[in-house]
C-alpha positions, 0 to 999 in steps of 0.5 A, a space after each residue: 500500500 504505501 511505505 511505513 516510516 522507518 522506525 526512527 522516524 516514527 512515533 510508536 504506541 504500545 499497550 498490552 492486555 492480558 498478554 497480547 501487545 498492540 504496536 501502532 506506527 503511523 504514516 502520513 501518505 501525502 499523494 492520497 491526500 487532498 488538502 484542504 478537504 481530505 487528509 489521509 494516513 495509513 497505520 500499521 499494526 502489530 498483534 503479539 501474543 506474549 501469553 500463555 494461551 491462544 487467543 483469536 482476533 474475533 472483531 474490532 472498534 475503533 474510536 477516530 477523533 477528528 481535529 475538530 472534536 467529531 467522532 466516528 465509531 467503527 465496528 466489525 468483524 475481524 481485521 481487513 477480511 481475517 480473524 487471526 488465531 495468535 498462538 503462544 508467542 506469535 504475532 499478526 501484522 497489517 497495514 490500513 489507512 483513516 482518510 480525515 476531514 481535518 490535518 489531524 485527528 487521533 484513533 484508539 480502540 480495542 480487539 474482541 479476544 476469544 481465549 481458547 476454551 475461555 473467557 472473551 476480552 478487550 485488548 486495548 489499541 493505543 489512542 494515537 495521534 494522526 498528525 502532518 509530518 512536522 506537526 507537534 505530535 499529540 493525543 487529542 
C-alpha cells in the first residue's frame, strides 16, 4: 500500500492486555491526500501474543477523533477480511489507512479476544495521534 516510516522516524504506541501487545506506527501518505478537504494516513499494526494461551482476533472498534472534536465509531468483524488465531508467542501484522476531514485527528480502540476454551476480552489499541509530518505530535 504505501511505505511505513522507518522506525526512527516514527512515533510508536504500545499497550498490552492480558498478554497480547498492540504496536501502532503511523504514516502520513501525502499523494492520497487532498488538502484542504481530505487528509489521509495509513497505520500499521502489530498483534503479539506474549501469553500463555491462544487467543483469536474475533472483531474490532475503533474510536477516530477528528481535529475538530467529531467522532466516528467503527465496528466489525475481524481485521481487513481475517480473524487471526495468535498462538503462544506469535504475532499478526497489517497495514490500513483513516482518510480525515481535518490535518489531524487521533484513533484508539480495542480487539474482541476469544481465549481458547475461555473467557472473551478487550485488548486495548493505543489512542494515537494522526498528525502532518512536522506537526507537534499529540493525543487529542
Amino acid at each position: 500500500m504505501a511505505r511505513m516510516a522507518h522506525p526512527d522516524e516514527a512515533q510508536v504506541y504500545e499497550a498490552e492486555t492480558h498478554g497480547v501487545a498492540v504496536r501502532v506506527v503511523t504514516s502520513y501518505l501525502p499523494d492520497q491526500s487532498e488538502p484542504p478537504k481530505r487528509w489521509v494516513w495509513a497505520y500499521q499494526i502489530e498483534i503479539e501474543n506474549r501469553g500463555q494461551t491462544t487467543v483469536q482476533l474475533v472483531s474490532r472498534r475503533w474510536i477516530i477523533t477528528d481535529g475538530q472534536g467529531r467522532v466516528e465509531e467503527v465496528e466489525g468483524p475481524g481485521v481487513v477480511g481475517e480473524q487471526p488465531v495468535l498462538h503462544p508467542g506469535q504475532s499478526h501484522s497489517y497495514v490500513s489507512g483513516c482518510p480525515l476531514g481535518t490535518p489531524s485527528g487521533s484513533m484508539v480502540g480495542s480487539y474482541r479476544m476469544q481465549v481458547e476454551g475461555g473467557e472473551a476480552f478487550d485488548a486495548a489499541i493505543p489512542a494515537f495521534s494522526l498528525d502532518l509530518p512536522g506537526a507537534r505530535r499529540t493525543v487529542n
